[in-house]
N, C-alpha and C positions, 0 to 999 in steps of 0.2 A: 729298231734301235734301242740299244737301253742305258738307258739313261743314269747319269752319275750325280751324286752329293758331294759338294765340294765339305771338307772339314768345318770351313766356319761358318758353314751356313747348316749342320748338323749340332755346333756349339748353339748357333742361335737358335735352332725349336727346340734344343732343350729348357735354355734358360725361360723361354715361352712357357713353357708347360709346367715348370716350377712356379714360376708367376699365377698360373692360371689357379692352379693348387692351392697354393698361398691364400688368394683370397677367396676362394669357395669354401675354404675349411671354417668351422664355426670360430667368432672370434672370443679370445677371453683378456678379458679387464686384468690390470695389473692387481695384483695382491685376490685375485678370486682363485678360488677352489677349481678342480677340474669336476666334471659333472662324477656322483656317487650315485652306488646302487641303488634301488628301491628303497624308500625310507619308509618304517612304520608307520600306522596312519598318524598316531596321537604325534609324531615328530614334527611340525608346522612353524619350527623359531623363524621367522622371521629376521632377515640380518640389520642389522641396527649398526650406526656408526661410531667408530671407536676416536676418541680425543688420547685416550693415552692406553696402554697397552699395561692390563693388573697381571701381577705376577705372586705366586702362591709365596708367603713368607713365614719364618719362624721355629723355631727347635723343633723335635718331634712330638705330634699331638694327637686326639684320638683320629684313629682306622675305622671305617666300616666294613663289616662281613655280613657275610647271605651264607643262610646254609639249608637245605633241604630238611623237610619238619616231618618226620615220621612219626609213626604209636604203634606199639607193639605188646599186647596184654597190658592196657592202660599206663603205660609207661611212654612219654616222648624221648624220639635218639635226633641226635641233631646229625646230616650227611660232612659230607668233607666241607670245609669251608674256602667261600668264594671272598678275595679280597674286592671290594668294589671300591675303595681311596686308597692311595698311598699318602698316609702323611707326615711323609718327610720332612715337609715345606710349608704344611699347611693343616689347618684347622679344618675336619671334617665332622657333622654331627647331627644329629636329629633324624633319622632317615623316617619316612612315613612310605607303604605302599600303595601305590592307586589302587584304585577301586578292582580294575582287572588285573591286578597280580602280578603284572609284566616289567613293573618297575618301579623304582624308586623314587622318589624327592627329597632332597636331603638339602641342609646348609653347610656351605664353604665359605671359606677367608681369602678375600684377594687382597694385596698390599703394593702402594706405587711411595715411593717415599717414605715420610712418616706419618701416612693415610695409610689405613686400615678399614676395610669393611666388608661384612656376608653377605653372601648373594645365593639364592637357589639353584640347584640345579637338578639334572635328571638322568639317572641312568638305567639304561635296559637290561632289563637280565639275561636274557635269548642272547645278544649282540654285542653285551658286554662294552656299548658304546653312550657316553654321557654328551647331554646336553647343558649349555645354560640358558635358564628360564629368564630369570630376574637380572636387568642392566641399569640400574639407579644410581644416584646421589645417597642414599641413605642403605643404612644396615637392615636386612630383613632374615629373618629366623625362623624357625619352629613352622615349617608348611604343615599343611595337612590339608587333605580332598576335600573338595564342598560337597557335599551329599547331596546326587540328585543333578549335578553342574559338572561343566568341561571348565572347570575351575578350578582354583585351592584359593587358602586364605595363609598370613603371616602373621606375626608379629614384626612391627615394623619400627625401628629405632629413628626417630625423626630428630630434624637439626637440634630443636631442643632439646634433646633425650627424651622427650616423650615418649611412651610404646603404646601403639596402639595398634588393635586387628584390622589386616587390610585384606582386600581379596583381589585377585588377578584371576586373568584366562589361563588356560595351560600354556601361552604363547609368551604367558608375561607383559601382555596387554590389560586396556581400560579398569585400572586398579582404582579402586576406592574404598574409601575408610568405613569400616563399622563399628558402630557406638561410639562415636565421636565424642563424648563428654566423660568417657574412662580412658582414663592416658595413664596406664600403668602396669596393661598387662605382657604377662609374661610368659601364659601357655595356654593353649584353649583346646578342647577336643567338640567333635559334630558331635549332636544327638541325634538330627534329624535334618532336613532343609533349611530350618526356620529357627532351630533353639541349639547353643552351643553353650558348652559350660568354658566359663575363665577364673583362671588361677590370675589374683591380683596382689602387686605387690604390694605392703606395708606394714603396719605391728598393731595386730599380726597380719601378717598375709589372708585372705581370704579366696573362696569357690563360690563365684556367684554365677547365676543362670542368665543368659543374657536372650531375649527376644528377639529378633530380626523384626517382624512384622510390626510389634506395638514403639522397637527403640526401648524397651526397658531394660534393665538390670536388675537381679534380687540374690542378696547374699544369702546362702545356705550352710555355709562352714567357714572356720577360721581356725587356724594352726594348723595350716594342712601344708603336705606336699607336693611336688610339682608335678609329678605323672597322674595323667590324668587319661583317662578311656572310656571309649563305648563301650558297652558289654555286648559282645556279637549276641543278636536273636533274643534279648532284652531292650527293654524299654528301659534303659537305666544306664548312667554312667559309672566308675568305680574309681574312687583318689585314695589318697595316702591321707590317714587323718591322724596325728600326734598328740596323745593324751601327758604325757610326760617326756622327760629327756631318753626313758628307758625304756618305752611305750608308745608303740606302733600301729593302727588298723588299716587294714584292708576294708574302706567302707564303700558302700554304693548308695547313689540317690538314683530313686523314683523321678525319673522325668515329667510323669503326669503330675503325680502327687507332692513331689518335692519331697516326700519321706524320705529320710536317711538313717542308714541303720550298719552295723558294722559285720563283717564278713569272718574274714582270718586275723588272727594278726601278726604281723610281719617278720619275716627273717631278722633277728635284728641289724639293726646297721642299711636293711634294702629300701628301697625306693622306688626305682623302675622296674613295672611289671606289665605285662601284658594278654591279653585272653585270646585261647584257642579258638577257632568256630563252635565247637562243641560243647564251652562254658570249660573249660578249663582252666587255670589261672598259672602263669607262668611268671618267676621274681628271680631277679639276678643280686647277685651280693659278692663282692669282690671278682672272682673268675669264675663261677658257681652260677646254674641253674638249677632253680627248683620248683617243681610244679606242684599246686594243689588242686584238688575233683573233687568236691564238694559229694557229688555224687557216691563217692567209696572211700573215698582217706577223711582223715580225723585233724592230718599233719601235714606239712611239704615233706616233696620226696625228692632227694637229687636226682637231675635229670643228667646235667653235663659240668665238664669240666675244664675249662681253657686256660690252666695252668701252665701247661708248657709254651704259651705266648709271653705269660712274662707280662698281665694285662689285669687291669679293674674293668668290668663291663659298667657304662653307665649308662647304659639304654638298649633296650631291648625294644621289637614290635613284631608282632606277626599279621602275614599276608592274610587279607580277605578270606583266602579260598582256604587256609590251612596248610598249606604245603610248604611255606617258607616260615625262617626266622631273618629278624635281622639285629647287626649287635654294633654298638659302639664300644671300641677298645680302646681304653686309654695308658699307653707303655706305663709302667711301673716302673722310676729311675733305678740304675743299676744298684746305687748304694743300699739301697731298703728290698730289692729281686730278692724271693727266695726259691726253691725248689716246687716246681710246679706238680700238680697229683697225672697228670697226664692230658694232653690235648681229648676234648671230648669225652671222659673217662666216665666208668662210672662209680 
């Protein structure tokens, strides 16, 4: 005999078997993400809870770019350029690269209201995908890698306006203050684990060397400017030291020795500069890169050109490993734009 299904009892194992579906399927939380690919190791943010939702604000301000760092008969070519910000909306700047070359740290601007405040964040170059690190109450700035740590350090703008160096995990966890009794700085570069040089503000400004291990401080310079570096495969930092309004040097201190002695001097008008791995020294001045080699030139040589953006470079850094640049472009208002020498030119 063979046997029959009546209709509604065909409607009912179906509805059964969507039911049974329904709930075997993994469940997700209102306002969660659906699960994503493989994430890179260092990617670990942790999600944190949101009281209000920051939204990028304000006229057009500097852009970050990555560009591929060639040398060819001791001259560096910069590759096509990678936008890593759009900012339309928003305040992008300082970019620093980790230690392994893969990414970026840089400071952005969120705004709810008429609150305003920078937060860190992270982008991958491979992936082309950004993180945010830092979720606080207060303004934080100017990252840069701890050397030697799954860390970075900030400048950190506190309710008081105070600034003071703070460090985080790469996760934007267990952050705490260093040199607690200097509340004024405004940019610091590593030397080493234990010794980082700050740029402090006031009249004049001063570069003092700051100890982790003992908690000191000792100033070294005054009248300086605010780029401040290691020197790859030296024992020594390099700043901006100003001898007059029309007088510039490229100086470096001795980390061991604390001697300071002056180098080049500078493009006029430049400030931010940066060193190859191989001791080369690289300075941006309006849309213009120029490198000096201590090794064989006498002078800077143009390297590039990013005129055809329409842009002032005010910060340049190059990757660890040498094969990257990275550049802060700040639009040049229409009324003052003039004719650019060529994107990347020479």
């Amino acid at each position: 005999m063979v046997k029959t299904t009546t209709p509604n009892r065909t409607r009912m194992n179906l509805w059964v078997a969507v039911l049974a579906l329904t709930l075997l399927a993994p469940l997700r939380l209102a306002g969660q993400d659906p699960p994503q690919g493989t994430q890179q190791p260092e990617d670990t943010l942790l999600v944190q809870p949101e009281d209000t939702v920051l939204v990028a604000v304000g006229p057009p301000k500097p852009e970050i770019y990555v560009a591929e760092l060639s040398v060819f008969d001791g001259l560096h070519y910069l590759g096509p350029l990678q936008k890593v910000t759009d900012g339309t909306n928003s305040y992008d700047d300082q970019p620093m690269f980790t230690p392994d070359s893969q990414s970026l740290l840089y400071t952005t601007e969120y705004g709810y209201g008429a609150q305003v405040q920078t937060e860190i964040h992270r982008y991958y170059l491979s992936s082309r995908r950004e993180t945010r690190i830092t979720r606080t109450d207060e303004n934080e700035y100017s990252p840069s890698p701890v050397l030697g740590e799954r860390a970075f350090s900030v400048i950190r703008v506190e309710a008081d306006s105070t600034r003071r160096l703070w460090r985080f995990t790469m996760q934007g966890m267990d952050r705490e203050v260093l040199f607690r009794d200097l509340d004024a700085v405004a940019h610091h570069a590593w030397g080493n684990e234990s010794t980082v040089l700050l740029y402090v503000l006031g009249d004049p400004a001063t570069v003092r060397i700051g100890n982790l291990t003992t908690g000191q401080t000792e100033v070294v310079a005054q009248g300086v400017g605010r780029s401040l570096n290691k020197i790859p495969n030296r024992n020594a930092w390099s700043f901006v030291e100003r001898v007059s309004p029309g007088e510039a040097w490229i100086s470096e201190i001795n980390i061991g020795t604390r001697e300071v002695r002056r180098r080049i001097e500078t493009i006029l008008g430049g400030e931010s500069h940066a060193w190859t791995p191989e001791g080369v020294l690289l300075m941006s001045r309006g849309s213009q890169i120029y490198q000096w080699d201590s090794e064989v030139n006498e002078d800077w040589r143009l390297v590039a050109d990013l005129g055809d953006l329409v842009v002032t470079l005010s910060g340049i850094t190059v990757s660890p490993d040498g094969s990257k640049i990275a550049m802060v472009a700040d639009p040049i208002p229409d009324e003052t734009a003039g004719a650019g020498a060529g994107s990347v030119a020479r």
